[in-house]
C-alpha positions in Angstrom: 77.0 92.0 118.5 80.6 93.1 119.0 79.9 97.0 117.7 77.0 97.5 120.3 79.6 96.3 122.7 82.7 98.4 121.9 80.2 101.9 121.9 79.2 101.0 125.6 82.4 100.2 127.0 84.4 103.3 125.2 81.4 105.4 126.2 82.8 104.5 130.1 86.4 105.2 129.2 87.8 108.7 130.3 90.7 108.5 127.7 91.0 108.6 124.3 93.8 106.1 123.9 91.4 103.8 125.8 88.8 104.2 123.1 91.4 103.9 120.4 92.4 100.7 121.7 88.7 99.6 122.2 87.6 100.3 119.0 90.6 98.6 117.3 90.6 95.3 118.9 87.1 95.1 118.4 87.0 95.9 114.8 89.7 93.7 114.3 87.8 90.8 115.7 84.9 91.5 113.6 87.2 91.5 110.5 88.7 88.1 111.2 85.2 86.7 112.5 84.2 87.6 108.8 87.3 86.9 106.9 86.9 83.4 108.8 83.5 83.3 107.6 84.9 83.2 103.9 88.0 81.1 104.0 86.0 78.3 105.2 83.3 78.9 102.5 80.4 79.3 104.7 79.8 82.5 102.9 80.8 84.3 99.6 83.0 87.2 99.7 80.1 89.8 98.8 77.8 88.1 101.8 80.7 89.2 104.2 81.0 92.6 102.8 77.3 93.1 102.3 76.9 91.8 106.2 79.9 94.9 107.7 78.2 97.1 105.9 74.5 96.4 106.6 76.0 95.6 110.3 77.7 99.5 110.4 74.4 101.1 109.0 72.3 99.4 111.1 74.8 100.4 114.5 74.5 103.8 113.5 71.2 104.3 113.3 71.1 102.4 116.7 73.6 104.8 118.3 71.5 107.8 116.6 67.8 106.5 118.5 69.9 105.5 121.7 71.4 109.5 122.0 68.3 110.9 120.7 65.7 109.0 123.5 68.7 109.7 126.1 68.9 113.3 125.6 65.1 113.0 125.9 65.2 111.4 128.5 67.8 113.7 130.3 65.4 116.8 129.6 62.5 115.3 131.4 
C-alpha cells in the first residue's frame, strides 16, 4: 500500500523536486519489496511482475474515482 501513500503525501508537496523525490524512494522500495519477494523464492518472477502491474492498474483507477468523486464533491 506504498503507491496510495506516495499520491497523498506528493499531493501535499508544493515542489516538484519534492514529488520527484517522493515518488522515487517509494518506487524504489516497492521494487526491492518485490525483487526480495523473488530472491527468497516466495514467489516466481512472473507473480512479481504480474503483482506491479495489476498493483499500477489498480492505483490508477483508484486515483481516477478519488479525482472524479472530489471534483464532485467540490461542485456541490
Amino acid at each position: 500500500m506504498l503507491w496510495p501513500l506516495s499520491y497523498f503525501i506528493a499531493a501535499l508537496l508544493k515542489t516538484k523536486r519534492g514529488k520527484i523525490v517522493v515518488h522515487s524512494s517509494l518506487a524504489i522500495l516497492i521494487f526491492l519489496i518485490g525483487m526480495s519477494r523473488y530472491v527468497i523464492n516466495v514467489h516466481y518472477l512472473t507473480d512479481v511482475v504480474a503483482g506491479f502491474i495489476i498493483g499500477y492498474l489498480c492505483l490508477i483507477a483508484l486515483i481516477y474515482i478519488y479525482e472524479a468523486i472530489a471534483k464532485r464533491r467540490s461542485r456541490s
